[in-house]
N, C-alpha and C positions, 0 to 999 in steps of 0.2 A: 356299528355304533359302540363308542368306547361305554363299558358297564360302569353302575356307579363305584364311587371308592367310598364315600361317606354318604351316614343319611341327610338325605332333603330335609326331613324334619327338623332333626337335631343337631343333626353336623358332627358328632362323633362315629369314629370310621367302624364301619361295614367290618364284618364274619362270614365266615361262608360254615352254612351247615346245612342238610338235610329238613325241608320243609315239604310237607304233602309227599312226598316221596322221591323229591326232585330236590337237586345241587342250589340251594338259592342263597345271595346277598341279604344279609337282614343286620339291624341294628340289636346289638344288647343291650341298650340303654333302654331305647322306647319301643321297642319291639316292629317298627317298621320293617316288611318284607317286600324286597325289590323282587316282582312278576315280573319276568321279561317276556311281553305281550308282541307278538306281530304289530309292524307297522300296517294299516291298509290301505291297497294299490288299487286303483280301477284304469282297466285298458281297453280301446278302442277298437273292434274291430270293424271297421267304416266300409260302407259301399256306397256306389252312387249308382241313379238310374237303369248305368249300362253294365250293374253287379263287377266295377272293378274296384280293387282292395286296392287302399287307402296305405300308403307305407311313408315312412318316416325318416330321415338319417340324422342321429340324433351327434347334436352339436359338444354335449359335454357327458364325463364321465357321471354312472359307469355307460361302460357299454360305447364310449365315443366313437363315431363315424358309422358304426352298425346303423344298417337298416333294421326297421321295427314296426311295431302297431304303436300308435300313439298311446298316452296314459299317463300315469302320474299316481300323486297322492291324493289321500280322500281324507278330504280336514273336517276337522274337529264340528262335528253339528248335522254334516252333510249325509246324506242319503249314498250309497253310492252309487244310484244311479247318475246322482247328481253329478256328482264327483266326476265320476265317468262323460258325462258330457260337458260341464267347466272345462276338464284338461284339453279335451278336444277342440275348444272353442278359443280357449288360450294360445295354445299349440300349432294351430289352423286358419281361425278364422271360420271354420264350418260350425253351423251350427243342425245339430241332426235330432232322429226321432230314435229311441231304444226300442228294435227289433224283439228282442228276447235273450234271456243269462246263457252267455254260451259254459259258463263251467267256474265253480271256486277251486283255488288252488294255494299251496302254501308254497313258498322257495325262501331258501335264505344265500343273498348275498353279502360279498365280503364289504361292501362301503356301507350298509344298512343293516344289516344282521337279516330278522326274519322278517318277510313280507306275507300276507294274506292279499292275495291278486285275485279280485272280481273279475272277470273278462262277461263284456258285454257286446251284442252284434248292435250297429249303429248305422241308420240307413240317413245318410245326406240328399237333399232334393239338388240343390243349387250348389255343386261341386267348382263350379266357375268364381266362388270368393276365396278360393284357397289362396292363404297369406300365410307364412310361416313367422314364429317369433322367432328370438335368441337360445331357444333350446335344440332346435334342429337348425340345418345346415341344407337340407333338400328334403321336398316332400314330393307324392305323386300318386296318382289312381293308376292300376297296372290290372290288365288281365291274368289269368293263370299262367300264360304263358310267354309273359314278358316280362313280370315283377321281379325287381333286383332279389338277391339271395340275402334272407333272414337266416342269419345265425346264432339268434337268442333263443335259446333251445323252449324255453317258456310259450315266447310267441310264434313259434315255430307249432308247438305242441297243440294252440290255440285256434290257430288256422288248419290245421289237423281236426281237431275236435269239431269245430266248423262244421267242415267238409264231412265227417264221416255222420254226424244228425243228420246235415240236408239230404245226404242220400239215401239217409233210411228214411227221410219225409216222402221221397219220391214229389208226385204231384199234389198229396194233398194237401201238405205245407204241417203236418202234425208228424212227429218220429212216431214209427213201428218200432215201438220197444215189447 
């Protein structure tokens, strides 16, 4: 995201100095200080019935044609759990139940700057109304060992993280931490 040049407030231009102990944009006129805050993301990590993972190939930048976990933004009001299940339902047509917070995470990409990414596990009963919008190009429930290759190191990392709680749940469905 391009930073600001002038203030919102006032509209005469921006300074850069030393605020809280970090480089920030601020006005000397009315003393407005641009915090450049994380955008926040919530992402899907979807199963159905037969525990296969829900993946994505998304239609537009960033990331175009990359297979993914479904997700998006989390507006202005919303919960993110909420969040997390809207994109889903936008994206898909599925509508699901929130498992439990598989992990918060911070990344910052070059089209967005910094993201604060919720990833949440999302169980779908009825995997048979999958409809995709205009943001992916192909979707699909895949086994472990048939799921196309994510190369979004994020959600790569996520399905990682996944994987390595349920194993230390074993059977009881609680992590041995």
């Amino acid at each position: 995201m391009k930073p600001y040049l002038f203030c919102p407030v006032c509209s005469k231009p921006l300074a850069e100095g030393i605020i809280d102990g970090r480089t920030r944009m601020f006005c000397r006129d009315c003393g407005w200080v641009h915090y450049r805050n994380p955008l926040p993301v919530a992402v899907a990590y979807t199963v159905n019935r037969n525990n296969e993972l829900l993946v994505v190939r998304r239609a537009h930048e960033p990331a175009i044609h990359e297979w993914a976990l479904p997700g998006g933004f989390i507006e202005e009001g919303e919960e993110p759990f909420d969040g997390c299940l809207r994109e889903l339902m936008e994206e898909t047509s599925l509508s699901g139940t929130i498992d439990r917070l598989i992990g918060i995470y911070h990344r910052r990409v070059e089209m967005y700057g910094s993201l604060l990414v919720v990833a949440y596990k999302v169980i779908v009963d009825d995997h048979e109304c999958l409809s995709i919008n205009h943001e992916l190009s192909e979707a699909g429930f895949f086994d472990e060992h048939n799921r196309p290759k994510i190369n979004i190191p994020l959600h790569r990392h996520i399905i990682e993280e996944h994987n390595r709680v349920t194993h230390l749940a074993g059977t009881s469905g609680n992590p041995v931490l």
